[in-house]
C-alpha positions as CSV (number, residue, x, y, z in Angstrom):
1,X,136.6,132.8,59.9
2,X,136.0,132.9,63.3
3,X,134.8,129.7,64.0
4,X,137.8,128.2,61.9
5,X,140.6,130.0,64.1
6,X,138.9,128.5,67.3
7,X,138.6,125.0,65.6
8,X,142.2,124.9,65.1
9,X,143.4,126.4,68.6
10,X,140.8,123.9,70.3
11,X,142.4,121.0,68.3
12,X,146.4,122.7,68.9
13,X,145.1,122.8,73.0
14,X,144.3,118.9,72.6
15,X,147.1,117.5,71.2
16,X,149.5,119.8,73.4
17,X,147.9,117.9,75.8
18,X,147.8,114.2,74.5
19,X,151.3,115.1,73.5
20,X,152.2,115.4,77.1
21,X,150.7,112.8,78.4
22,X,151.9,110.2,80.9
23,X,149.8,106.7,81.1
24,X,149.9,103.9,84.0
25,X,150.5,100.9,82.5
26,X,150.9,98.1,84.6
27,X,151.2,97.3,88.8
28,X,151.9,94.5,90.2
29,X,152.9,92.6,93.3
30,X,156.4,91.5,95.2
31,X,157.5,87.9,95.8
32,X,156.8,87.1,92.3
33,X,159.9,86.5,90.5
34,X,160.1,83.5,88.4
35,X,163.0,82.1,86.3
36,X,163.0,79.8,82.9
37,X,164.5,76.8,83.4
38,X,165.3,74.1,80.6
39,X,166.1,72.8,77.4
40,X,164.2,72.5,74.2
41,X,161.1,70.6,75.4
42,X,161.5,70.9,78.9
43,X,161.0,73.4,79.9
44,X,159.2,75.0,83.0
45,X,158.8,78.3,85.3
46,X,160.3,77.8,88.5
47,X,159.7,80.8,91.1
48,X,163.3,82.6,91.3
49,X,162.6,83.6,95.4
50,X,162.4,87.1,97.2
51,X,165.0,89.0,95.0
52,X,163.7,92.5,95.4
53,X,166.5,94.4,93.2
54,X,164.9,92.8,90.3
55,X,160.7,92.5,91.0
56,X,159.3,95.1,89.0
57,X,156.3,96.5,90.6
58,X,155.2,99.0,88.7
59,X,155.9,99.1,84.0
60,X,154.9,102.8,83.1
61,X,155.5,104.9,79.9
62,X,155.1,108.5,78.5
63,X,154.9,110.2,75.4
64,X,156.3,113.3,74.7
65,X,156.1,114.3,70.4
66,X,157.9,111.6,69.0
67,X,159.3,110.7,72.0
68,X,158.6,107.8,73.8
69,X,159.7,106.7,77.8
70,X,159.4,103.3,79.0
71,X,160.5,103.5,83.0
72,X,160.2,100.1,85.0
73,X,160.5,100.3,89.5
74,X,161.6,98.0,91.5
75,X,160.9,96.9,95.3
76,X,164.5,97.5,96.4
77,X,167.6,99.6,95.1
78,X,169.5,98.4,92.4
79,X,172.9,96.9,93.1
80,X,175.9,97.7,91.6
81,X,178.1,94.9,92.3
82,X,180.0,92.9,89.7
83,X,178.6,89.8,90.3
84,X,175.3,91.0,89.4
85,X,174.1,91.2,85.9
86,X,170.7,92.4,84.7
């Protein structure tokens, strides 16, 4: 009996833990901002320029229960002008 309460805090402890967890996903560089330009067949990637309010450096996400976070950074601040759309 004793052994069975201590299985089932042990395995409580864990997924408290796992529960909680936060997880790097992704890093990446600046200067790297690219833009799809086209129609139908043509169609190719053509590098967008230093436009830091929108080169994501770093893609992360959590978990909390059933819960779950998705948080992306960029390089600069984000602008709130009106001629701006993201």
């Amino acid at each position: 009996m004793k052994l069975w309460k201590s299985s089932i805090l042990v395995l409580v402890l864990i997924m408290l833990i796992l529960s909680s967890m936060s997880v790097n996903a992704e890093s990446d560089s600046t200067g790297d901002v690219y833009y799809f330009n086209g129609v139908d067949a043509d169609v190719i990637w053509k590098l967008y320029g230093d436009k830091e309010h929108i080169d994501v450096t770093d893609a992360s996400f959590s978990i909390s229960g059933s819960d779950i976070t998705v948080s992306l950074t960029v390089s600069d601040s984000i602008s709130n002008h009106q001629k701006i759309k993201y």
